[in-house]
C-alpha positions as a LaTeX table, in Angstrom:
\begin{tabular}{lrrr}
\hline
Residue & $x$ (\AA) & $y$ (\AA) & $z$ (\AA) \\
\hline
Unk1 & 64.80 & 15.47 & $-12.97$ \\
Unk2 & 62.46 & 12.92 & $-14.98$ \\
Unk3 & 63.23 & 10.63 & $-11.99$ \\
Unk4 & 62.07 & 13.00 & $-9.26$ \\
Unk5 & 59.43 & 13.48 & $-11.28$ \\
Unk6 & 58.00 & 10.15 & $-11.53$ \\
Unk7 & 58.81 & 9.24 & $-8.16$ \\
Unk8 & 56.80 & 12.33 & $-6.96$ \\
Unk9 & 53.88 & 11.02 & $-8.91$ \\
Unk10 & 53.97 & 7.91 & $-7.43$ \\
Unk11 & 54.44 & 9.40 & $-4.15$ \\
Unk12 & 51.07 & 11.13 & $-4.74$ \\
Unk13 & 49.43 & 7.82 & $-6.55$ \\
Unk14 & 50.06 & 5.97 & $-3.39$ \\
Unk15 & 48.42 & 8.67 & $-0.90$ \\
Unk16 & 45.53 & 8.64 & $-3.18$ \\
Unk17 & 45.25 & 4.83 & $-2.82$ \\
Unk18 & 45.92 & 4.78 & 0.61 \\
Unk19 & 43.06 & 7.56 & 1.83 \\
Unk20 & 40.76 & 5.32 & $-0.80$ \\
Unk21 & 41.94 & 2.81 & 0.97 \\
Unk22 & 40.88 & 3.62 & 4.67 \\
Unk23 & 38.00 & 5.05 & 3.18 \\
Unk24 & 36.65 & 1.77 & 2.24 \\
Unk25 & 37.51 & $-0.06$ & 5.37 \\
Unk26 & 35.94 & 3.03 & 7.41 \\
Unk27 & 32.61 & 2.33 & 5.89 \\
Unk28 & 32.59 & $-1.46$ & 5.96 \\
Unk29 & 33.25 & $-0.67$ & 9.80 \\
Unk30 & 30.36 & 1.84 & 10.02 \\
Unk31 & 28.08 & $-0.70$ & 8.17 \\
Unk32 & 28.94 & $-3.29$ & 10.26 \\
Unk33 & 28.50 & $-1.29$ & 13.61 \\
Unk34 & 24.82 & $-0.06$ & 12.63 \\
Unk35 & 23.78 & $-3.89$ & 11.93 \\
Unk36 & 22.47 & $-5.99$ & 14.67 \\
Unk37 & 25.29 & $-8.33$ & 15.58 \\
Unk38 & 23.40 & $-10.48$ & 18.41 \\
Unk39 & 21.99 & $-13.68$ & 17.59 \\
Unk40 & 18.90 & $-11.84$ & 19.96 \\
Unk41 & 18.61 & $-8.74$ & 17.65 \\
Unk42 & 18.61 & $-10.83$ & 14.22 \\
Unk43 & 15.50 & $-13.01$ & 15.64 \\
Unk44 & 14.19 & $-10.00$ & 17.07 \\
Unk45 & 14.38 & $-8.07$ & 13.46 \\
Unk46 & 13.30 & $-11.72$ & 11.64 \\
Unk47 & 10.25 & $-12.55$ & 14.01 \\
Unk48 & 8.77 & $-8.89$ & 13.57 \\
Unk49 & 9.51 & $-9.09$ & 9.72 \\
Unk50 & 7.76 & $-12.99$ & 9.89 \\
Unk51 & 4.79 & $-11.40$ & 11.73 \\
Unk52 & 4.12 & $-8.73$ & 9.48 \\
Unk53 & 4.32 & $-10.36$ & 5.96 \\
Unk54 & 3.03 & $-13.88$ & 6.57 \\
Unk55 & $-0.39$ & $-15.01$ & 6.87 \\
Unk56 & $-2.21$ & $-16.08$ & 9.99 \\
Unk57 & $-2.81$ & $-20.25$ & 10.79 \\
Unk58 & $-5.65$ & $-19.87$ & 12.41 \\
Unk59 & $-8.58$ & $-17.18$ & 10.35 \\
Unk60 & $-11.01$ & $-18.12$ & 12.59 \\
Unk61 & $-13.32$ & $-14.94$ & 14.47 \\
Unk62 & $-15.12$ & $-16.84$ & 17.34 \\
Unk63 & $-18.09$ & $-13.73$ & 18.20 \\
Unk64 & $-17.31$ & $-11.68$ & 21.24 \\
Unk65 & $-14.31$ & $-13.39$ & 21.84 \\
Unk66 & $-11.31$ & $-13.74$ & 19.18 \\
Unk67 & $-9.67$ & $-13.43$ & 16.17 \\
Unk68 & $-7.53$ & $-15.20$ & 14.57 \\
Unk69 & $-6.91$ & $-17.35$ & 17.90 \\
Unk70 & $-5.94$ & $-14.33$ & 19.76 \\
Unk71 & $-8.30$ & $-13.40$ & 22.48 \\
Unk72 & $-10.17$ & $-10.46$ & 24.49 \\
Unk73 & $-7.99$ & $-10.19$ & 27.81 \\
Unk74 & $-5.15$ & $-12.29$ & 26.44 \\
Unk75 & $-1.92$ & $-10.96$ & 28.45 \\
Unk76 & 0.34 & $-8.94$ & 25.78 \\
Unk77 & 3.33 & $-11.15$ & 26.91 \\
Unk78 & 1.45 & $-14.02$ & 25.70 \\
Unk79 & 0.19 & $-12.14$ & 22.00 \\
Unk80 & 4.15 & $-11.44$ & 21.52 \\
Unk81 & 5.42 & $-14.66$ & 21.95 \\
Unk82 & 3.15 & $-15.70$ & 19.74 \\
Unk83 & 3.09 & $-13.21$ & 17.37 \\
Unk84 & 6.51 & $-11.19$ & 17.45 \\
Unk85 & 6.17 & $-7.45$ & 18.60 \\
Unk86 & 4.53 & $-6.60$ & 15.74 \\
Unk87 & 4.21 & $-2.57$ & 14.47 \\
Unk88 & 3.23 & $-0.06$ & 16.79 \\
Unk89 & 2.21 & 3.78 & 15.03 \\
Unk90 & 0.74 & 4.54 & 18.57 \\
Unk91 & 1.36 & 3.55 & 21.94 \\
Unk92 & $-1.24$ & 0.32 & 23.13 \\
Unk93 & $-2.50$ & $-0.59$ & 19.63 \\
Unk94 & $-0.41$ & $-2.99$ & 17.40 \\
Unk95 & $-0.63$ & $-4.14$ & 14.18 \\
Unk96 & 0.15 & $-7.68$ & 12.86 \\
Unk97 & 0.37 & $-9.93$ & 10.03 \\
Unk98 & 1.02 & $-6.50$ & 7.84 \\
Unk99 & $-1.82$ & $-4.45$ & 8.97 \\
Unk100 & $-4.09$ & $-7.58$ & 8.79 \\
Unk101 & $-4.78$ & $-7.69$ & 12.61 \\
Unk102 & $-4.99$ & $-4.35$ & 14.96 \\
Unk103 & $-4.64$ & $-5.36$ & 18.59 \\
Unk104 & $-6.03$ & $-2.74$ & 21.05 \\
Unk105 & $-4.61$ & $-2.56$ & 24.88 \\
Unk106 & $-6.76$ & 0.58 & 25.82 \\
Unk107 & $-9.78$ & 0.31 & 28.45 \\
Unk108 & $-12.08$ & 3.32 & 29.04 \\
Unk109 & $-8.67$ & 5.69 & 28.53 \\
Unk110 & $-6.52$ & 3.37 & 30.50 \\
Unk111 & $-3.60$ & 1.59 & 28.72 \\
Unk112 & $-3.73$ & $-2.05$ & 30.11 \\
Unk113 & $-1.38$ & $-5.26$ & 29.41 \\
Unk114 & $-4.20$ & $-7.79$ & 28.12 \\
Unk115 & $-6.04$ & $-7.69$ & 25.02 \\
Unk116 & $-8.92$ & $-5.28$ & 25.15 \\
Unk117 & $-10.12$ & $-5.04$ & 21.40 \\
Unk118 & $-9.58$ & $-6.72$ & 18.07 \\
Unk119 & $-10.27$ & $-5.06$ & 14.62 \\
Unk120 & $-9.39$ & $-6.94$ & 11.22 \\
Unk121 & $-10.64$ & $-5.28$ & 7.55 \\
Unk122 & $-9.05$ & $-8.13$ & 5.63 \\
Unk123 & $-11.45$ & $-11.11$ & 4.23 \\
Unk124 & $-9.26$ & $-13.79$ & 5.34 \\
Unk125 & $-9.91$ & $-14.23$ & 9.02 \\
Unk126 & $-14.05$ & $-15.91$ & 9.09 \\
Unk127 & $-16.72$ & $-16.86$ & 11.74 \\
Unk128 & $-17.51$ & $-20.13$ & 11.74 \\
Unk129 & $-20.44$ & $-19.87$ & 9.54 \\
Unk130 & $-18.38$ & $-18.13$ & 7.11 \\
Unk131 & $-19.32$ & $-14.37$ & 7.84 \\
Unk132 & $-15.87$ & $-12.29$ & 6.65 \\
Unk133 & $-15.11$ & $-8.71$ & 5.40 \\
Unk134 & $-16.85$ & $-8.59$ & 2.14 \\
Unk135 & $-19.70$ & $-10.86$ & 3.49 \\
Unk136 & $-23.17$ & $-8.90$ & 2.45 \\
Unk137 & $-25.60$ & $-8.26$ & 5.01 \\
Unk138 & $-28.11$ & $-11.08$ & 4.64 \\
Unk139 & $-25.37$ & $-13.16$ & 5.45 \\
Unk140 & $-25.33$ & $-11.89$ & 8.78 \\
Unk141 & $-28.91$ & $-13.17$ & 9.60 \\
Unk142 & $-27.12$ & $-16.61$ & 10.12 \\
Unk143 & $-25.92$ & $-14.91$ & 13.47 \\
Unk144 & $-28.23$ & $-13.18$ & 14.28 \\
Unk145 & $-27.09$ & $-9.73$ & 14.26 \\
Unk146 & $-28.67$ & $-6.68$ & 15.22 \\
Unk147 & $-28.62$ & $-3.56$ & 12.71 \\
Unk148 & $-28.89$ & $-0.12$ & 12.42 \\
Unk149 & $-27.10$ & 2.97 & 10.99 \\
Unk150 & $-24.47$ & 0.75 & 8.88 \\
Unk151 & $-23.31$ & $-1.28$ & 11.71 \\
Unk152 & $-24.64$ & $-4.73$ & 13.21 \\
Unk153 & $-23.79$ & $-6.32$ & 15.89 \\
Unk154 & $-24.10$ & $-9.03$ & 18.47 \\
Unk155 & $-22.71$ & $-8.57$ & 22.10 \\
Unk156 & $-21.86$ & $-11.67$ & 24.19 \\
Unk157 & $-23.78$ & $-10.75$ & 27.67 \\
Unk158 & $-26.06$ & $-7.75$ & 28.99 \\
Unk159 & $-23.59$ & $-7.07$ & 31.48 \\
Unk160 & $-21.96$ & $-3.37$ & 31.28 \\
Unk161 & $-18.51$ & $-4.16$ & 29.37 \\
Unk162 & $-19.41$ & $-7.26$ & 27.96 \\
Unk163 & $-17.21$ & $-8.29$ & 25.27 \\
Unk164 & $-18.92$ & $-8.30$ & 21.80 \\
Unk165 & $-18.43$ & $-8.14$ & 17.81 \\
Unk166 & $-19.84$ & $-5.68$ & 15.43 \\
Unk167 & $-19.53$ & $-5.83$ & 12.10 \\
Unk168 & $-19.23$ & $-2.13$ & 10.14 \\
Unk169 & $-20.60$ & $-1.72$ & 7.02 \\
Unk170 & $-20.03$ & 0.12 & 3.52 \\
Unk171 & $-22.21$ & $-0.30$ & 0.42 \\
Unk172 & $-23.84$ & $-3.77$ & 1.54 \\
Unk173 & $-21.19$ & $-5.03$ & 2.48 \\
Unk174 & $-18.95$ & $-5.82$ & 5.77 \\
Unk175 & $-15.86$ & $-3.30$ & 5.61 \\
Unk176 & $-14.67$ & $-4.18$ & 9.39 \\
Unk177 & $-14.61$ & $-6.80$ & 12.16 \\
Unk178 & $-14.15$ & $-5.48$ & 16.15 \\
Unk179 & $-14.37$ & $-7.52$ & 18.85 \\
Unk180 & $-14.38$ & $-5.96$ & 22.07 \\
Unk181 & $-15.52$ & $-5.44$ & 25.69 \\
Unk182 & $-18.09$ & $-3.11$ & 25.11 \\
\hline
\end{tabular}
């Protein structure tokens, strides 16, 4: 009896470690089916991860024209392989460099596939005379900015749609950068 006893509870033992068993291999499967296995995927994932935490090379804002060496009417194609695919909370305006950069791809309510507006609020990215967010407002004088009704601005042509920059500002100061086609 004592025997058919034990045996019984290591009958029972050994199910137990056998379902724990498959258990643990079940999930190690499921983990390793929801990862990205292609080479493809894991630059895909590392690029977009790259372009949101690092910092941009080039900080330069050329007026009614670029930021940060991307430009008004650069093909999207051309922003991605530079950039990675960057983050997206609505369809035609991406954000890169972790929020650092917004890159519009709207025209007069049309979605388009070249670079129709910029927008940065971060101090890092400059004009060449060193105009950035946080730059006060006689500072803008050096470009020659018109103001009014805490925004100034300076568009690039007289032409309707002409690409320009304006600078938005709060308490003095410059909150915002846009360049766009106005």
């Amino acid at each position: 009896m004592f025997r058919l006893l034990v045996s019984g509870c290591t009958a029972l033992a050994m199910k137990r470690a056998t379902t724990l068993a498959l258990l643990a291999i079940a999930s190690a499967v499921a983990a390793g089916c929801t990862g990205s296995n292609s080479p493809s995927q894991r630059e895909a994932h590392s690029r977009q991860r790259t372009s949101q935490q690092r910092t941009p090379h080039n900080r330069l804002i050329v007026l009614g024209h670029s930021i940060g060496g991307i430009r008004l009417d650069e093909p999207r194609r051309s922003v991605e392989k530079a950039l990675g695919p960057g983050r997206s909370r609505r369809r035609g305006v991406v954000w890169y460099f972790g929020g650092r950069l917004r890159v519009d791809y709207w025209f007069h309510d049309g979605l388009t596939r070249r670079v129709e507006g910029l927008e940065t609020k971060w101090g890092g990215f400059h004009t060449r005379s060193g105009v950035h967010v946080g730059s006060s407002r006689e500072e803008l004088h050096a470009l020659h900015a018109a103001c009014r009704d805490g925004k100034c601005w300076r568009a690039a042509g007289r032409m309707p749609d002409a690409p320009g920059t304006v600078f938005t500002m709060r308490h003095g100061k410059v909150a915002q950068i846009d360049v766009f086609y106005s």
